[in-house]
N, C-alpha and C positions, 0 to 999 in steps of 0.2 A: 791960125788957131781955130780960126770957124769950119774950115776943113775940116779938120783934123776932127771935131766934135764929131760931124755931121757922117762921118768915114765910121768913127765908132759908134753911133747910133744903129747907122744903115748895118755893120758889119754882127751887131747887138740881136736885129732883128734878124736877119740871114742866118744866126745862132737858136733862135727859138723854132723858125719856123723850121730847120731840120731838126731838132730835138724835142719839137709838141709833132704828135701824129694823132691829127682829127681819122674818127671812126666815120664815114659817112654815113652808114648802116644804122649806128650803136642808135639815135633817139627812135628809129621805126623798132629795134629792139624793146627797147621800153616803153614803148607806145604798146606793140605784141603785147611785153608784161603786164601793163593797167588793163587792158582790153582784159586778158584773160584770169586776172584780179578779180575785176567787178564780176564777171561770169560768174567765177567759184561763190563769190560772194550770194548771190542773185538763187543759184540753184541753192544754195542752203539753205535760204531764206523764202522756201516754195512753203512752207506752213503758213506764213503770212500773207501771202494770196491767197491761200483757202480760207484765212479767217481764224485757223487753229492756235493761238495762245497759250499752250501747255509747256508742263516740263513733264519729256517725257521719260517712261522707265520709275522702276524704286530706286534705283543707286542715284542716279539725279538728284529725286526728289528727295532725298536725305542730304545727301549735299548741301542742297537748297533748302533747307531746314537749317543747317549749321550753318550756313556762313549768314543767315540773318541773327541767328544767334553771337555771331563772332559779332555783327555789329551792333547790335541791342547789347552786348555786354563786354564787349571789350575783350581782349587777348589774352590777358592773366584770367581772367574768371572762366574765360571760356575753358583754356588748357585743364582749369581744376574740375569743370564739369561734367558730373557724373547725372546722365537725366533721366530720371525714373518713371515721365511721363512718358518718354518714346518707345521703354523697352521695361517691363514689368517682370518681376520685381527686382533682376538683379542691375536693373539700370545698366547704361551705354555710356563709355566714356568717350566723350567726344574727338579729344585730342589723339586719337587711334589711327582717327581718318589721315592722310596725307594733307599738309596745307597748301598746299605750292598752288591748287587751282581756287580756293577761299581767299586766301589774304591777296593771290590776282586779282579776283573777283569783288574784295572789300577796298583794295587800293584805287582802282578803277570808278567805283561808285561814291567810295569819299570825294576822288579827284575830279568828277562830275559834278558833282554838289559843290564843291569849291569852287567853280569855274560859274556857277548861278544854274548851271540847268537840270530841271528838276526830274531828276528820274526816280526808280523805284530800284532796288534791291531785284525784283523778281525779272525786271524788263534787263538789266545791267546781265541777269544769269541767262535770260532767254535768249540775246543774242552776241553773249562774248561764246561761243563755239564758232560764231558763224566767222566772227572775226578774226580768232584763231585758224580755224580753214584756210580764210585768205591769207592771213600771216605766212602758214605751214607752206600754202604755193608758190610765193616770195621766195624762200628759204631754199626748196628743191629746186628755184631756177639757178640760184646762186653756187647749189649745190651743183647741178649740172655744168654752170658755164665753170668752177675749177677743177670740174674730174676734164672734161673737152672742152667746151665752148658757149657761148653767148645759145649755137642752135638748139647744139644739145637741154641748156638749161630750160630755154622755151618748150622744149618738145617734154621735158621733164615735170614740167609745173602744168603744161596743158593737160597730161595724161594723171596728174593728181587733183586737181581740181572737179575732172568729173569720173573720177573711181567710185565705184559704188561702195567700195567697203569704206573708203573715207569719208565720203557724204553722208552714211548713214550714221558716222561718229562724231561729225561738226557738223549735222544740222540746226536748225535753230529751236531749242529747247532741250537738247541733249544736252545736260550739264553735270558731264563726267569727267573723269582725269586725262581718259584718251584725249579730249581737246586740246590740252598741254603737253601732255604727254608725246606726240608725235612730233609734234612743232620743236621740241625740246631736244628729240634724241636728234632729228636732220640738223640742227642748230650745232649740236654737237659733233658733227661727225665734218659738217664744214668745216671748221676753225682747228678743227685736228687735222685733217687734211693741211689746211694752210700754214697749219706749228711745224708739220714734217717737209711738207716745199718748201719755203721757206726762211725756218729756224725763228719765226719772230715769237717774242715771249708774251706779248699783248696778244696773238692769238692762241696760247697753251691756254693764257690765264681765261680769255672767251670759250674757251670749248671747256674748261673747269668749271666754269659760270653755267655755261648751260647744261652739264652733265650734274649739275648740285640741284638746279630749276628741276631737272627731269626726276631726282632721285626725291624730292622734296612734292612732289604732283603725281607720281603714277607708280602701280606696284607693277610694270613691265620695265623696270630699269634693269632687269638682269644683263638685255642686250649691249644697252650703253655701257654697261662694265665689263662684262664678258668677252666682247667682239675686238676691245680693245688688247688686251694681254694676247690673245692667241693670233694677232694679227701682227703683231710685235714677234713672237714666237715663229712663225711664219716668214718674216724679213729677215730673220737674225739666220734660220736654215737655207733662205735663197741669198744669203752673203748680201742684202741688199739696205744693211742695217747702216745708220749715222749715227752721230750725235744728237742731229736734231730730232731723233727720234726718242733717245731719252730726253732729252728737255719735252717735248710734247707730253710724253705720256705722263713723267713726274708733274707739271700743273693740271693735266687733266683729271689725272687719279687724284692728286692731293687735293685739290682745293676741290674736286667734289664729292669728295669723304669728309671734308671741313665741313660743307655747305651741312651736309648729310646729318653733321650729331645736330643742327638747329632745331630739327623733329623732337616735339616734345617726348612722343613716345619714343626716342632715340637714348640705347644705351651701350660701351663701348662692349662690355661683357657679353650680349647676345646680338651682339654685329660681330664681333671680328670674325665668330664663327660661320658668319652666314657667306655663300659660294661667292658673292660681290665683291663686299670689302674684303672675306680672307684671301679668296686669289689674287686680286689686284695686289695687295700689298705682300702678299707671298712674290709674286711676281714684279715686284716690284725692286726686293731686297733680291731676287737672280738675276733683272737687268742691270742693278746698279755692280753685280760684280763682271756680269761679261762686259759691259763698258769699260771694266778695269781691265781686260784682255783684249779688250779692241782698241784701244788706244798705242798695242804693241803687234799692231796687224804690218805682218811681211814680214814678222820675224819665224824662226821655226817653232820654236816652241807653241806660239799661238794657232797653226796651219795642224800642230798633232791636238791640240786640247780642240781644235773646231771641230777636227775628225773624229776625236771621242763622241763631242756631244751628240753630230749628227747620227753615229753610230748606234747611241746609247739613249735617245730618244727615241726611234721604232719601237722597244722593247718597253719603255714604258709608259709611254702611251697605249700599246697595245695589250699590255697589263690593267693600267687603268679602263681602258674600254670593255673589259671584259667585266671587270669587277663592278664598271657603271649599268653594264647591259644585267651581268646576274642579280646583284644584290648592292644595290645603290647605298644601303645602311651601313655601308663597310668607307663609303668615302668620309675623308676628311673633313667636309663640311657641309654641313648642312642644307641640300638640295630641295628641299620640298617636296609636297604628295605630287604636285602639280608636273614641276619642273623633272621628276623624275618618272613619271608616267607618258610625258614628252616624248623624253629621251628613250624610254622603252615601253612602248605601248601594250606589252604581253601583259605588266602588271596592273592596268590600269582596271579590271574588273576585282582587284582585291583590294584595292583604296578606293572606300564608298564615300567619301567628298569627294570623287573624283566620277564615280563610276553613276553616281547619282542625279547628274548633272545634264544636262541635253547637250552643252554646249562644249562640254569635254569630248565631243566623240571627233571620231578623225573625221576629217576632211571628204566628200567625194570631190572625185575632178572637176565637175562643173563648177565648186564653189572658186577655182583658180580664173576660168574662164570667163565667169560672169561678173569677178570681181575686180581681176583685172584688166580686162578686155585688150585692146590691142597689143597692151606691152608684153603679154604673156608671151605672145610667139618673137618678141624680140630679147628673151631671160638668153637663151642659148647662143645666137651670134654675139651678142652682147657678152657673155662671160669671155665666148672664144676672142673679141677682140681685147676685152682686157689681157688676158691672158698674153698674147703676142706683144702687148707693147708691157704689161707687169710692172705698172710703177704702182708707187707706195696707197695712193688711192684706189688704180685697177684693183690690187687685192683686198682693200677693204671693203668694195665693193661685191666682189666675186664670195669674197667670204659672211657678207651680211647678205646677198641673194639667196645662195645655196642654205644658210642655217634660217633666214625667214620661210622657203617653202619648205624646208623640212618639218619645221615647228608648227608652220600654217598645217600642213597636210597630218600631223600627227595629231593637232586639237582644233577641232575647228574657231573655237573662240580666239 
């Protein structure tokens, strides 16, 4: 009997240890990750060795205005406030603003003060960007180790951490939406990534969670909605379409359209029309019907309706492209002075909010160069390798590359 115990213990353990596989690598991994943490950390926080204590910019410091207001008055009084001291005479409704980086910024400072230690309101603002920073670094290693690898992700967090165009947006006293904002969209683009490999539904409803974060904190959420449908549209023309690809999209679009109406200024009549929520869920009700034709894939009927579509998508698309290039007032929704002067730079000197602006104007090359520095000369091998191996991240990637320096090059903001 004592054999026989001591036979299945031994035989117990000889089972784990082929079925656990120690990383030997994986803690100098993470070890790399905190090293290059505290760095991003550290360079953000280069005002406070000189001594400088500010919040810097006017968009900040409005900011920073409201969300002490949010905590001197509380959440109801604040959403009704109309304040005629900041903006005379037709006063400023506060609730206009985005909340996603205030009620951060209030939760934060309550939970401080909870905890006994005594901070201010103004120090909680001056350095949750920097915090954010390193957050955002986190997120793109994560990001990296599931598109390739553990190297990939280190080599991805190192080259964000000290990006100039990032640091100059989570430094420490920048207290604007970009600080969440960016953190938000990589957070998103992970956990959608890992709903399509996958198929787990705890990570649709994470990448839902942080496309509502992003849609609730920065008005650059176009990408987080937009990149999505046509990246879908994209898998469905390279036959490379699942299931677990509508389960992903469905919690991501839904529950961050849910998140979405919580915006005080949130109303369903002048959203649906807007390019965001009307494509998603345009697009939304045409994946749910070719899922109803993919589930009858190898039969003929399905192999002539695929031949349609792909057929019958050049032509309207390339209809639509024209009609977006000539006269963008003709689309279906609601694009903006902004987002349409993007997309076609010839009209941007006849829309004066746009034409007005220093920071509307295109791009020169150098601002690719200096902003991105090493990675820029690695954009081109890098698509070509996605491209050969073409899984469902390659092209979300390929497709958020090529449409960021488009949009970068076309505005410089």
């Amino acid at each position: 009997m004592v054999n026989k115990v001591k036979t299945w213990f031994t035989d117990l353990g000889d089972r784990i240890k082929t079925s656990v596989k120690i990383d030997a690598a994986a803690p100098f991994y993470y070890l790399a990750l905190l090293i290059i943490f505290i760095l991003a950390m550290l360079v953000r926080s280069s005002p406070v060795v000189q001594g400088t204590f500010l919040i810097k910019a006017f968009d900040p410091w409005y900011q920073f205005d409201s969300v002490k207001k949010l905590i001197d008055i509380g959440w109801h009084d604040w959403v009704n406030l109309r304040d005629y001291q900041f903006w005379y005479p037709e006063g400023v409704i506060r609730s206009n603003l985005r909340p996603g980086l205030l009620v951060t910024t209030a939760l934060i400072y309550k939970f401080l003060i909870a905890l006994g230690i005594n901070v201010t309101v103004f120090q909680v603002a001056f350095y949750l960007p920097v915090l954010m920073g390193g957050l955002t670094v986190i997120v793109a290693f994560f990001l990296g180790k599931e598109i390739l690898d553990k190297r990939a992700g280190l080599f991805a967090a190192f080259f964000l951490a000290f990006s100039p165009g990032h640091m100059q947006r989570t430094v420490a006293g920048f207290f604007d939406n970009e600080t969440i904002g960016v953190f938000a969209i990589l957070l998103e683009f992970l956990f959608f990534i890992r709903a399509t490999k996958y198929g787990t539904l705890s990570d649709g409803i994470l990448a839902g969670l942080s496309l509502g974060y992003l849609t609730l904190s920065w008005g650059g959420l176009t990408s987080g909605y937009l990149l999505l449908p046509l990246l879908v549209g994209i898998l469905i023309l390279s036959d490379k379409y699942s299931s677990r690809i509508l389960m992903a999209y469905v919690t991501t679009i839904g529950i961050g359209i849910l998140i979405n109406s919580l915006n005080p200024s949130f109303t369903w009549k002048s959203n649906l029309v807007t390019m965001e929520i009307g494509v998603s869920l345009l697009f939304l009700i045409v994946l749910r019907g070719y899922h109803f034709l993919y589930i009858q894939k190898g039969t003929q009927r399905y192999e002539q309706i695929l031949t349609a579509i792909k057929w019958s998508i050049i032509p309207i698309a390339a209809v639509g492209a024209i009609i977006l290039w000539i006269d963008p007032v003709w689309m279906p929704f609601n694009l903006g002075a902004r987002l349409q002067s993007i997309i076609n730079p010839n009209i941007r000197e006849e829309i004066n909010l746009v034409a007005s602006v220093g920071e509307h104007s295109p791009s020169p090359w150098s601002v690719f160069y200096f902003n991105s520095m090493i990675p820029v000369l690695l954009v081109i091998p890098g698509i070509y390798f996605a491209l050969r191996r073409a899984n469902v991240e390659d092209i979300l990637m390929i497709v958020f590359a090529i449409s960021l320096f488009y949009f970068t090059g076309s505005m410089i903001r």
